[in-house]
C-alpha positions in Angstrom: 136.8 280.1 115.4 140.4 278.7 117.1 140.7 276.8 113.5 140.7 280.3 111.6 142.5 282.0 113.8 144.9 279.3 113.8 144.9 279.9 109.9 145.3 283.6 109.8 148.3 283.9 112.1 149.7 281.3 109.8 149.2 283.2 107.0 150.4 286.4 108.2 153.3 285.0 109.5 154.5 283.9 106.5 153.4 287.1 104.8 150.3 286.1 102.9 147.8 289.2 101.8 143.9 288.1 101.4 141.7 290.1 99.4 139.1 291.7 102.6 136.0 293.0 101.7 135.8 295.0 98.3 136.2 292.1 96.1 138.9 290.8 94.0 137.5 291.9 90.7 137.5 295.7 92.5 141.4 295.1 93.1 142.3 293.9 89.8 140.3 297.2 88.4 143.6 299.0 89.7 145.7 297.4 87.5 143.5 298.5 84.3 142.3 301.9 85.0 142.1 302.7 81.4 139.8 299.9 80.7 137.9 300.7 83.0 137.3 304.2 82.2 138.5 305.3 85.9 141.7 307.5 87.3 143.0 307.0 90.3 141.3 308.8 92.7 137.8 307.4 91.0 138.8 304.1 91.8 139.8 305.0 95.5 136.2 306.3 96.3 134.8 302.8 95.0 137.4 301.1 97.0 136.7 303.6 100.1 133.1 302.7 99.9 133.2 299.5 99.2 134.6 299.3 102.9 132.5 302.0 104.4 129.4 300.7 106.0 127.4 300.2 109.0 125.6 297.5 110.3 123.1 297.3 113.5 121.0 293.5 114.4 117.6 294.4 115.3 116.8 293.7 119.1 113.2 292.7 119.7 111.4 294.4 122.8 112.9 297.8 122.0 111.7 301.1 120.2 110.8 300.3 116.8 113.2 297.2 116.7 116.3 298.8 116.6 118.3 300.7 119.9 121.4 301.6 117.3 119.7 303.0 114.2 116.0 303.5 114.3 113.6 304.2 111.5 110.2 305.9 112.4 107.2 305.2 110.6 107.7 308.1 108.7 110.8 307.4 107.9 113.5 309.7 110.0 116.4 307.4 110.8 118.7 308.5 113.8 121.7 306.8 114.8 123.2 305.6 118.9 126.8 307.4 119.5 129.4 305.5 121.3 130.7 307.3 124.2 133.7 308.8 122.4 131.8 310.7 120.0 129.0 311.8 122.3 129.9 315.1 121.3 128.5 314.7 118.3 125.3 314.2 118.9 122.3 316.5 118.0 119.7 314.8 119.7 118.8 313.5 122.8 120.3 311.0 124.5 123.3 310.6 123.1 122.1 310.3 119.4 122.4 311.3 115.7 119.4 312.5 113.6 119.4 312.9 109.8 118.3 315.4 108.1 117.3 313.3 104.6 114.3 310.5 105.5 113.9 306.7 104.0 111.5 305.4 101.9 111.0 301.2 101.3 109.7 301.1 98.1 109.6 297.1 98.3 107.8 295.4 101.1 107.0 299.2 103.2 103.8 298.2 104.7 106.0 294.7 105.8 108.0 296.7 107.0 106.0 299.0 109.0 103.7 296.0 110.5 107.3 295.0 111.9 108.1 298.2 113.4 104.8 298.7 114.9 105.0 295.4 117.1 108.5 296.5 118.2 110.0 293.6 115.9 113.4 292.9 115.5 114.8 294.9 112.2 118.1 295.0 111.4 119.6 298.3 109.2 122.6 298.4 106.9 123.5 301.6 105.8 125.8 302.2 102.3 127.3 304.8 100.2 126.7 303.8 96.1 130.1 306.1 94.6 128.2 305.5 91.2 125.2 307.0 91.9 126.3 309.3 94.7 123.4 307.5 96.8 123.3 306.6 100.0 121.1 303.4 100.9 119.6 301.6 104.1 118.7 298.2 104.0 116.7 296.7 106.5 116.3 292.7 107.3 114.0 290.8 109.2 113.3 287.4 111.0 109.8 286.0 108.8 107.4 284.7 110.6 106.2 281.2 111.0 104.3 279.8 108.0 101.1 278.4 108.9 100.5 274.6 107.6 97.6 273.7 106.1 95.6 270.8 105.4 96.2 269.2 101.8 92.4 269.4 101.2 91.7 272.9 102.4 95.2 274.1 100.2 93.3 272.7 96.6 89.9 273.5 97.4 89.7 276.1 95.2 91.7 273.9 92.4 95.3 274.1 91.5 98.2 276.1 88.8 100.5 272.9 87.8 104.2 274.0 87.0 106.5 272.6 84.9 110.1 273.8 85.6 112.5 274.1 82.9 115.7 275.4 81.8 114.3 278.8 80.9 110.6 279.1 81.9 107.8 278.3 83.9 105.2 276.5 82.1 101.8 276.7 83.9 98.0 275.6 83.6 94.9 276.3 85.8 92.9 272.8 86.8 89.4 273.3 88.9 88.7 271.3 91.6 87.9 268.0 89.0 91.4 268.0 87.5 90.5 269.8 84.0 92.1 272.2 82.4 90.8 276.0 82.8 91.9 278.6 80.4 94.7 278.9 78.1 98.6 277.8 79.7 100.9 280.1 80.6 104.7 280.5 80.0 106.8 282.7 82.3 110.5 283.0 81.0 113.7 283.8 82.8 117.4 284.1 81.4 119.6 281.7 82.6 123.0 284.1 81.4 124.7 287.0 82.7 125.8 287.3 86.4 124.5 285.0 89.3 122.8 288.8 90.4 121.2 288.7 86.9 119.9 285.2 87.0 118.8 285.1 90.5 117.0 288.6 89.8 115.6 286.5 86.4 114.2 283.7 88.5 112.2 286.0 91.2 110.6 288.3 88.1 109.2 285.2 86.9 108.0 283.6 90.3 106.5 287.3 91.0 104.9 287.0 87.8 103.8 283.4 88.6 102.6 284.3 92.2 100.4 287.1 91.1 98.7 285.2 88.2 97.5 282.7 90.8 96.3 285.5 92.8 94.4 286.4 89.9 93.0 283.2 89.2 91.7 282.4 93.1 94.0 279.6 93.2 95.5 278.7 96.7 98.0 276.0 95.6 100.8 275.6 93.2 102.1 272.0 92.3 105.4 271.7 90.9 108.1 269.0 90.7 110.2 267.8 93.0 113.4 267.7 91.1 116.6 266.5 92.4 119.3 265.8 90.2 122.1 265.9 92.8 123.0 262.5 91.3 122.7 262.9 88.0 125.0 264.8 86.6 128.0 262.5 86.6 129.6 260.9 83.4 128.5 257.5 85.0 124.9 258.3 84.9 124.7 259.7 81.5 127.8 258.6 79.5 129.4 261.1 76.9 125.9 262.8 76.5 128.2 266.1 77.3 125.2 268.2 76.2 122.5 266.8 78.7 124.8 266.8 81.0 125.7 270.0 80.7 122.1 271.2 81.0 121.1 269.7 84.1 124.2 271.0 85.3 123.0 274.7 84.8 119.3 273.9 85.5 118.6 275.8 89.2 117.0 273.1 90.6 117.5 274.6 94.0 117.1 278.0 93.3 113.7 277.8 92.0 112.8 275.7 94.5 114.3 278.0 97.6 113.0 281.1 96.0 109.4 279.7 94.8 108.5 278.4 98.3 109.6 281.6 100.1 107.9 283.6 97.8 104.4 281.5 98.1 104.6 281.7 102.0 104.9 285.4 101.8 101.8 285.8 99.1 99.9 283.0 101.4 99.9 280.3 98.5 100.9 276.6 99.5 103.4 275.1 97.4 102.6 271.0 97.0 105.3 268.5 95.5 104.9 265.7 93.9 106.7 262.8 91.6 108.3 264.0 88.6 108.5 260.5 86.9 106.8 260.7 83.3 105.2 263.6 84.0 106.3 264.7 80.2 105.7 261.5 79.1 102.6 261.5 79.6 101.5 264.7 78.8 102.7 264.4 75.8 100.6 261.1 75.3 97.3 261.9 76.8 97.0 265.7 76.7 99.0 267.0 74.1 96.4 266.2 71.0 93.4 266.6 72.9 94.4 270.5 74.4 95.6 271.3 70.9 93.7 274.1 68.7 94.0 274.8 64.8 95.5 277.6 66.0 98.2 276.8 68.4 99.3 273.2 69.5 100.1 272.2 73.1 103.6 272.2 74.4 105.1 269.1 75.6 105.7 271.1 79.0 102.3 272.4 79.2 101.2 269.5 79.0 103.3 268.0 81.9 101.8 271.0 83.8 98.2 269.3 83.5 99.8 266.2 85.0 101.4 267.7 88.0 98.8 269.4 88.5 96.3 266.4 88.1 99.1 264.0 90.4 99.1 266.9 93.4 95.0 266.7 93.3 95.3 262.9 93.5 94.3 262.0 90.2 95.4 259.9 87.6 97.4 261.1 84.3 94.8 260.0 81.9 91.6 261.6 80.8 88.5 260.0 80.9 87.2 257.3 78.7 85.7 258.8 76.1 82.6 257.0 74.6 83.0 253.4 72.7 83.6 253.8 68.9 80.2 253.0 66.5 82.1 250.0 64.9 85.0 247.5 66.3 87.7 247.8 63.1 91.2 248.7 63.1 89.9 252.3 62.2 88.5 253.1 65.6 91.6 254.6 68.1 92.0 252.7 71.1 89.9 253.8 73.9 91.7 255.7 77.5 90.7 253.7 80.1 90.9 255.7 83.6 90.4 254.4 87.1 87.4 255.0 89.4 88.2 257.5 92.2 87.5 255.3 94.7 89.8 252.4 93.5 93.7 251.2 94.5 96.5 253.4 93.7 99.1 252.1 91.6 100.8 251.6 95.2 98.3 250.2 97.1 97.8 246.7 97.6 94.9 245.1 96.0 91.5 243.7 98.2 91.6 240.0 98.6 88.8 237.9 97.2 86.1 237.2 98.8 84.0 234.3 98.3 84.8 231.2 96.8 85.9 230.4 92.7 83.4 228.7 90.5 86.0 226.0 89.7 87.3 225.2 93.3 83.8 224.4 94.9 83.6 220.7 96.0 81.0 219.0 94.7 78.6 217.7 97.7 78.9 214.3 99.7 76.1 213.3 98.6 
């Protein structure tokens, strides 16, 4: 705090204007009215209102959450005058009721659960000069998600997700790691306005949320994607165009707004290794999902193999049965392991016993 204040008095000493709260893209409108389709006193409102709010932090223990501006259950807001405008007042004690009442269309029985336990809410009240609205926002602490066991999470099977640049590619798996149903593809635009994307991504994790409601499922597996190093010319060379699409893959931003999502819907979220998950999709479950009528994805398939690595399974399918004949015509059989053997990262059993060719031969 001494640091910016240190940096403010510098700057107004030497006469150095920042752009407060309004935005910059608000001030420049001034200088291109006619552009904008605005006169003077248009833009003056939005630059009034832009400024004109007010804020209260919830404060847990009192009256529906709030002492400055409560909200009933029914929705009648009412506001705590200071002292110099007591005068004001048209209420009791000392405060200011509205006439209009508040509806939460999103989250209102949240909302009212948090109100009723005398939960801290925090209100922000606007004035939208488009629309002639005003508005009141309220906020509030989430609580606590509850851990659960890996086990008792994929009981009831698993959705595998593949993230990519502009969808969600999903699958159903049952308890045994097969594949239940037909995939699923949830799309989101990754142009426009960070507003527009960011609203993009939680349509599609609503979407993805309430189709594993549907389903019964209790866990999503997706993977854990980091590509915080991989987007330097080092890593990649001149491949400008890869690089350019991890760059604008929201790696975090699915991954933020996916898991808070799930812990509100009650749906555990379970990552795993992304290494060859497409590889080997494509190789083991890309033919044998495929119809005459529509052919497997590459990414769908990597959604069978997330979903197969978060339930502990191997990528391959099991073997299928040995060919009638031994010639180059038969395909090569996929071999998988037994449940109950090694991982790939475990270390092997030692023999036991002794080899045919080391036993001594006898004294005798």
């Amino acid at each position: 705090m001494e640091a910016r204040r240190g940096r403010l008095a510098a700057d107004q000493k030497a006469g150095v204007v920042h752009v407060v709260r309004g935005g910059r893209r608000l001030a420049n409108t001034r200088h291109h009215l006619d552009e904008a389709g605005l006169n003077g006193e248009q833009w003056r409102t939005r630059w009034d209102a832009a400024r004109m709010f007010l804020s209260a932090g919830g404060e847990g223990g009192k009256r529906y959450g709030n002492e400055t501006i409560r909200v009933s259950p029914h929705g009648q807001v009412s506001i705590k005058l200071p002292a110099p405008l007591g005068h004001l007042a048209n209420d009791r004690h000392g405060r200011y009721t509205l006439a209009g009442s508040v509806v939460f269309a999103h989250r209102g029985q949240a909302w009212a659960q948090q109100i009723d336990a005398n939960q801290a809410v925090a209100y922000t009240i606007r004035h939208d000069p488009a629309r002639d609205r005003w508005y009141l926002t309220a906020s509030w602490q989430p609580a606590a998600v509850t851990q659960i066991g890996l086990d008792a999470a994929l009981a009831a099977g698993v959705i595998g997700v593949d993230t990519n640049d502009e969808h969600y590619a999903a699958w159903q798996l049952d308890t045994h790691g097969n594949p239940v149903g037909a995939p699923r593809r949830f799309d989101y635009a990754m142009s426009g306005t960070a507003e527009h994307r960011d609203a993009q991504i939680r349509h599609a994790t609503t979407r993805l949320l309430r189709w594993a409601k549907t389903c019964g499922v209790d866990a999503i597996a997706i993977e854990n994607l980091d590509f915080g190093d991989s987007k330097t010319r080092e890593q990649h060379g001149r491949r400008k165009r890869f690089r350019r699409l991890i760059s604008r893959f929201p790696t975090a931003r699915l991954r933020s707004r996916l898991a808070s999502m799930a812990a509100e819907a009650g749906i555990t979220i379970v990552a795993v290794d992304p290494a060859y998950t497409s590889r080997w999709g494509a190789e083991h479950w890309a033919r044998p999902t495929s119809t005459p009528t529509r052919k497997t994805t590459r990414h769908e398939a990597a959604s069978l193999v997330i979903g197969r690595r978060a339930q502990g399974n191997p990528a391959r399918r099991r073997t299928p049965p040995p060919a009638r004949h031994q010639s180059d015509g038969a395909r090569h059989r996929s071999v998988q392991a037994r449940q109950d053997g090694p991982a790939r990262e475990e270390s092997r059993p030692p023999r036991t016993g002794t080899r045919t060719r080391s036993v001594h031969p006898p004294e005798t």
